[in-house]
N, C-alpha and C positions, 0 to 999 in steps of 0.2 A: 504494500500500500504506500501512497504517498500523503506527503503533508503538508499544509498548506502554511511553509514558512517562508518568507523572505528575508534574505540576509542583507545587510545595507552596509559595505565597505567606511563609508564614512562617517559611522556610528563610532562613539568612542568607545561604544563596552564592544567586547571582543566575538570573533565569530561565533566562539563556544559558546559565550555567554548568549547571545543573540539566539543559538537556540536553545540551551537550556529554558529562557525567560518566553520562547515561545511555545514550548512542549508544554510546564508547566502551568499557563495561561491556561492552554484547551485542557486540560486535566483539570483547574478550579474549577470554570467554566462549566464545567461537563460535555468538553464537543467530544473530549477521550474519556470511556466510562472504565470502569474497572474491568479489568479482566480484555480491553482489546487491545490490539498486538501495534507494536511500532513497526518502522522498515528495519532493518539489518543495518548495518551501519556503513556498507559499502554500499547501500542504495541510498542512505540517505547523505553522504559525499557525493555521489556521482548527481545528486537528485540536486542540491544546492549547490555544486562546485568546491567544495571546501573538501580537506585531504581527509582521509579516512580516522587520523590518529586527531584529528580537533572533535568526529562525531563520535569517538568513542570516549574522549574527555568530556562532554557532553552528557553522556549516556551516565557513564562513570558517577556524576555529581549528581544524575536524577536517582540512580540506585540509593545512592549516599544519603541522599536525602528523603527516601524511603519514596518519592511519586512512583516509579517502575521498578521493577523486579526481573530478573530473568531464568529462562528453564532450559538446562542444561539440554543442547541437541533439538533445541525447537524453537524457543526467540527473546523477543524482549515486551512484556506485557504491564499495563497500567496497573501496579501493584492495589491490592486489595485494602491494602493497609495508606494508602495517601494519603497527606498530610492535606486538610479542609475538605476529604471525602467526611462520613458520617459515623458519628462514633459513640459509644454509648454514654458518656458520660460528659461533665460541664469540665471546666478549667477557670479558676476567676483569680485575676491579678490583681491584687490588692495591694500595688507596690505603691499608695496614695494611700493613708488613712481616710482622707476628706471625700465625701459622696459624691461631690461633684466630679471629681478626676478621675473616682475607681470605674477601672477598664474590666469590663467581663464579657470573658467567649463563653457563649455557650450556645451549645450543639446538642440539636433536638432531632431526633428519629423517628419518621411516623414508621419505619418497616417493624413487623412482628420478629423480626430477629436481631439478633444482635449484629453489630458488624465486627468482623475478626479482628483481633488484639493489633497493635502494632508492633513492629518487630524491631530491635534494637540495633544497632549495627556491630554484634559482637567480632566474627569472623573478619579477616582483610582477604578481601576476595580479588586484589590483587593479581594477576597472573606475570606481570611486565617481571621481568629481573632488574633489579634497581644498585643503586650504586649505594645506597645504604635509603631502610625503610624506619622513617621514626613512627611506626607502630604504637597506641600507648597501650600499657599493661601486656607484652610480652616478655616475659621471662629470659634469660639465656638457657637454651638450651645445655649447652657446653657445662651448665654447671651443677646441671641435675648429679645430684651421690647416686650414681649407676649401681656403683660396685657395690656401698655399701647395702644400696635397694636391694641391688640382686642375693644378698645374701640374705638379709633379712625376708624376703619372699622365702627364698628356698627352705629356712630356717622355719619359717609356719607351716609351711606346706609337709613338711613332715611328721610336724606332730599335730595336723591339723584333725587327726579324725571324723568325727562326723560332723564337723563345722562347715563345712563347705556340701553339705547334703543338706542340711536343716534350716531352717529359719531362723534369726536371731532377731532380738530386743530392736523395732523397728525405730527407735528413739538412738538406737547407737551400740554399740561394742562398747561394753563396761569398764575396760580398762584405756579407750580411747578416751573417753569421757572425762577419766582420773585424768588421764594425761594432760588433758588439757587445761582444766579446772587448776593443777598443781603450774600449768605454762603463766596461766594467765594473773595469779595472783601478780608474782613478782616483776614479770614483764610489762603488766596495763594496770595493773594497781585492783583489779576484777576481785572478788572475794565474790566464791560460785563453788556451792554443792556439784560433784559429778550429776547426780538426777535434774541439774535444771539444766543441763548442756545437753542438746540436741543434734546428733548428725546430720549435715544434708547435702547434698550435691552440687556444691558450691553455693554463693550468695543468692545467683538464681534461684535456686532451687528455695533458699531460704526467705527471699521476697515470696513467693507463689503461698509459702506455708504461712508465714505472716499476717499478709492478704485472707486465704480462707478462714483464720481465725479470728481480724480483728474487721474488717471491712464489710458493708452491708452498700446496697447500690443507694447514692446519696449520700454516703459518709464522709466527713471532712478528712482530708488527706493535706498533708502540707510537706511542700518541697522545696529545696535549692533552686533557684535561680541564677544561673546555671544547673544543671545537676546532670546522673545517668539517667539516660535513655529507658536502660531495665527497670529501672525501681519504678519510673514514673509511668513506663506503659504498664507495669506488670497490676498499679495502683486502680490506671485508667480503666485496664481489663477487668477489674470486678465492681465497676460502678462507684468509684471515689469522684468525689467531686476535689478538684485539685486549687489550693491554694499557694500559687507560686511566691517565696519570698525572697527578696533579690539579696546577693551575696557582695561584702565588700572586702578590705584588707582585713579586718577583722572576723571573717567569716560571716556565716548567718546572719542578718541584720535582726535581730530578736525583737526593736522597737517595733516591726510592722508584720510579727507575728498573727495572725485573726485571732480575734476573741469569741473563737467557736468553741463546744462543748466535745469531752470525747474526742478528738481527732488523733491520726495517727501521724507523725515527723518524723521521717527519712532524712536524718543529717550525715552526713561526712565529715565530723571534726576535724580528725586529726589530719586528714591531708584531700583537704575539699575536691571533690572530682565536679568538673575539671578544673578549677582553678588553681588549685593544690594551696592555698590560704590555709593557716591552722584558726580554727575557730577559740581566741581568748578565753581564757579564767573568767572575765566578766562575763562575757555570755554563756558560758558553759551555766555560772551559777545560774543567769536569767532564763534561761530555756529550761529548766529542770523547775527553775518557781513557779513557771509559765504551766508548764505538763503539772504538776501537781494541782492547782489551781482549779484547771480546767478540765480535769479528768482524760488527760491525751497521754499516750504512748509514744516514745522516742525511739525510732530503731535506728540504732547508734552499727553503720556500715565502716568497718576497721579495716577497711581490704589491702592496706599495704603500708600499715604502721609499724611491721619488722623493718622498715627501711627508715632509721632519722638521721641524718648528717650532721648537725649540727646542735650543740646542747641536749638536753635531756627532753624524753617526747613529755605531754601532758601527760597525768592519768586518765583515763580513758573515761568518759561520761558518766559510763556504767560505773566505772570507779568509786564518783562524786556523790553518786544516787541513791539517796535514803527513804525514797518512798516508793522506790520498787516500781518505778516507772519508766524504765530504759531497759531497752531489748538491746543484746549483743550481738553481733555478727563478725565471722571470724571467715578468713579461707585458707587452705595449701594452696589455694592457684596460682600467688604470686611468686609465692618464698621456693613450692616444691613446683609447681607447673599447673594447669589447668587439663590436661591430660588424665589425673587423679579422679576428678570431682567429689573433693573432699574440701565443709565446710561446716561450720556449727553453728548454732544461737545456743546466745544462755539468755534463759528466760525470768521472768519475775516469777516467783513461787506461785503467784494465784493464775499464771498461766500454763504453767507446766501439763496438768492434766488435760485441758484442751488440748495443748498440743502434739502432745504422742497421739493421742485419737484421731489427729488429722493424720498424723505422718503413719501411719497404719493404711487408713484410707487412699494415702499419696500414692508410698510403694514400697511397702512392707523393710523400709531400711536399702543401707547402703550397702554395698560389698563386702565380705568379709572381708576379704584376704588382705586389701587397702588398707584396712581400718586394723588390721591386727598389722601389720608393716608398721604403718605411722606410730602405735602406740611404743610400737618394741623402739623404734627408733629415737621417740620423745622422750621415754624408759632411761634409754641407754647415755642420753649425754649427746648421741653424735646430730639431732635437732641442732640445738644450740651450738651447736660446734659448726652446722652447716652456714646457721643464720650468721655469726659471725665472718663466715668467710664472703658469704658472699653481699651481704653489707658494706664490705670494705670493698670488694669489688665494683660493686655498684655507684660508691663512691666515687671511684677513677674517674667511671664512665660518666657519671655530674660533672664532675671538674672537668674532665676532656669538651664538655656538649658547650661549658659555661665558657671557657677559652676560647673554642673555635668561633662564639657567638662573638665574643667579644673584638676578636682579633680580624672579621669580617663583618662586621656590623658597628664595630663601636658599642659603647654603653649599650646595656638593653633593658628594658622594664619586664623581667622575669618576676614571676609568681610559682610557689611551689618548690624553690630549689631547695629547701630548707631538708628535705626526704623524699622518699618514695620511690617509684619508677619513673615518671614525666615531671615534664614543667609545663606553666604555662607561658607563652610570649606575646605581650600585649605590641601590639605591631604600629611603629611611631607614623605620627601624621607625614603623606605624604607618600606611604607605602599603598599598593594595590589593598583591595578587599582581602579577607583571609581564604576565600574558596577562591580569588583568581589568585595569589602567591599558592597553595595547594597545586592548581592547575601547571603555574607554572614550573613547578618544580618535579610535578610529574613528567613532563617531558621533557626535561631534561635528568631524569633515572633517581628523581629522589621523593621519600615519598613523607609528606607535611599531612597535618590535618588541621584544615577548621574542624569548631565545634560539634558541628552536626555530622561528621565524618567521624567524628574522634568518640562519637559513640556517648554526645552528650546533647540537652536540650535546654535553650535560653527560651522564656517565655517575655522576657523585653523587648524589644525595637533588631529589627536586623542589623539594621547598620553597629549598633552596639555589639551584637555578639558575633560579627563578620570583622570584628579587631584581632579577633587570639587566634593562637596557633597552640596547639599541644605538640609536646614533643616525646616521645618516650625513649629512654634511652640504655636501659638496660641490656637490650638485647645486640647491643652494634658496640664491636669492637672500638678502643678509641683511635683507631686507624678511622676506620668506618663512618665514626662518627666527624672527625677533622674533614673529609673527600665527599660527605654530604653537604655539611656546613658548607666548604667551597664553591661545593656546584651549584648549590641551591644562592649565593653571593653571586654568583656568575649570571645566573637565568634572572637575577634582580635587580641586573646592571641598567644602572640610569636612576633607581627608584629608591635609593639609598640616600639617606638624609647625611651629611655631614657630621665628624665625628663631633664637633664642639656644641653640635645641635641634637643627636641621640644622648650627649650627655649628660642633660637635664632630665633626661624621660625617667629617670632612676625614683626620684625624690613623685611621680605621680602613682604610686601604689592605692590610693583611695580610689581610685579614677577605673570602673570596672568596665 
């Protein structure tokens, strides 16, 4: 099929762009409905004259941005899931306390079904070979404990007997449990019975269980502004009504909290995704007065606070919380890999019982053989033996990513460098948009994300959250990392601000 785009050479935004914002259009519009197919991408080059590698950067940011989807060996179709298609639940941005300025979406369904969940953009579905990919939240490979793994498997596996026939404790392996309750004391400041720590299949899987226990359609849900994609689709998917609250240098902005009853709050303290901002002592106390107050649950997402560079971490929320109103969330997918799907919540005592009844219901427990590995390993000392090495390694690769910025860019307004696996890079005036720097760094073999690429969602103004760039850096050697930096300085030539003039950007940290 064809499509009814014109490209206009003398237009200042770019060809790509030019169709991306005309696909789009007929997608709000509804001229494209769900579920019909685009051209291929060497009909829609040969169809507008533009080279085949602009319509698949193109294509590339409509996936990214969840409008199309594509089927392996068939094509590229109006994703089910688009963004201003119809969805079951409201969204209200209450980044105004005052009636008159509060902005609310809401999205009303007359169809008798529901429309399908949205999809996060967890996978990099990437195929291009790149010259280094800053990916955020992969792992190095190189540094998984093979040997050690492998011994510890083979070591269960023999005197596993009829464990790997049976069914076990759908809430978790009992000495996983210990393991982690004894990790978490001294490591996050956590004071947690084994029986309130719950196994589950990563954070994912612990959002979903979350949701069927505490969430009813209509129920106040409150998010980051910025935040991840999963926690707030996974929110969206059971009928929350979403209360976006915008994020600053101090994290969470707790003044512009709602004063709704019951609600649930998905925060990111310790290393805000995406921003990577550690959310203050002040507001940690105010968002815990706030949850008490109002009867709301905090589900306090820890997903890569094995990683602090600099000074000692916070104590963890959960830490702080004396009324039993902070949900933990814990993963291996950063520190051991995402390959595992190994993750926990520790629970407030008067939730516990609900929730092994869901997680029965879910899927009868995790793995054995996993869960008895990691325990033996946590057991033994060589846990913490690993986290420390590869902390220090991760390390490097910060200071490597923070030099090469520096050293090709001048001064930069980094967020997040503080820990973790990413940063974020607030991109100084004068620089392209964050999805056209993206673009162009893709073709030239390296690969950046905007927001909405990096597997996150700003409920603000576009132009605002089309400034950052995440960067993740753990997984790219610091070769890798110096010959990205370059190339992607190189594809940015002409658009680079003067050193004496990025060197002020340091000092705008509030400026989100």
């Amino acid at each position: 099929m064809q499509l009814p785009i014109v490209l206009d050479g003398s237009e200042k935004a770019t060809l790509q762009n030019q169709i991306f914002d005309q696909i789009r259009s007929m997608i709000i519009r509804g001229q494209l409905k769900i579920g019909d197919p685009l051209p291929a991408t060497r009909e829609l080059s040969s169809q507008t004259g533009v080279s085949r590698n602009t319509a698949v950067l193109a294509y590339e940011r409509l996936i990214a941005e969840g409008y199309v989807q594509t089927r392996p060996y068939v094509g590229t179709y109006v994703a089910a899931t688009a963004p201003h298609t119809k969805y079951p639940s409201a969204v209200r941005c209450d980044f105004d306390s005052s009636e008159a300025d509060r902005r609310s979406i809401v999205d009303e369904s007359n169809d008798d079904h529901a429309a399908p969940p949205r999809i996060h953009s967890l996978v990099n579905r990437r195929r291009r070979r790149l010259i280094a990919d800053f990916w955020v939240g992969r792992s190095d490979p190189n540094s998984f404990p093979l040997k050690a793994w492998s011994q510890l498997i083979w070591n269960r596996l023999k005197t596993a007997g009829a464990a790997l026939t049976e069914y076990n404790d759908p809430a978790g392996l009992p000495e996983l449990r210990q393991a982690i309750a004894d990790h978490l004391g001294p490591a996050r400041g956590v004071i947690a019975e084994p029986d309130q720590v719950v196994i589950v299949g990563g954070c994912q899987d612990g959002f979903n269980l979350l949701a069927r226990l505490l969430v009813r359609p209509g129920s106040p849900a409150v998010v980051e502004s910025p935040c991840y994609q999963g926690a707030a689709y996974v929110l969206e998917s059971f009928g929350a009504q979403l209360y976006p609250v915008p994020v600053d240098h101090e994290g969470l902005d707790v003044a512009k909290l709602p004063q709704v009853e019951g609600a649930v709050a998905y925060v990111t303290p310790s290393h805000q995704y995406p921003t990577g901002v550690t959310l203050s002592l002040r507001r940690r106390i105010a968002l815990l007065s706030w949850a008490t107050e109002h009867g709301a649950y905090v589900v306090e997402d820890d997903y890569d606070s094995d990683f602090r560079f600099v000074g000692s971490p916070f104590t963890a929320l959960k830490g702080l919380d004396r009324g039993e109103r902070v949900i933990y969330m814990g993963t291996f997918s950063k520190c051991m890999g995402p390959g595992l799907r190994l993750g926990y919540v520790v629970l407030p005592r008067r939730l516990v019982d609900g929730a092994n009844r869901l997680k029965t219901l879910m899927n009868n427990g995790q793995g054995w053989l996993e869960q008895a590995a990691m325990a033996d390993f946590m057991a033994s000392g060589g846990f913490g033996r690993h986290l420390r090495r590869i902390r220090q390694l991760y390390h490097s690769r910060r200071d490597a990513l923070l030099a090469a910025m520096e050293k090709h860019f001048g001064a930069c307004e980094v967020l997040g460098d503080q820990g973790g696996m990413h940063l974020a890079w607030r991109l100084p005036e004068g620089f392209p948009k964050a999805s056209d720097v993206e673009a162009r760094a893709l073709d030239a073999g390296v690969g950046v994300y905007a927001l909405a690429a990096g597997a996150a969602i700003h409920f603000g103004p576009d132009d605002e959250s089309d400034r950052f760039l995440v960067l993740g850096f753990a997984a790219l050697t610091e070769r890798e990392i110096e010959a990205g930096v370059a190339r992607l300085a190189s594809a940015l030539q002409g658009d680079r601000r003067p050193r004496d003039i990025t060197a002020a950007m340091r000092s705008k940290q509030e400026a989100l």
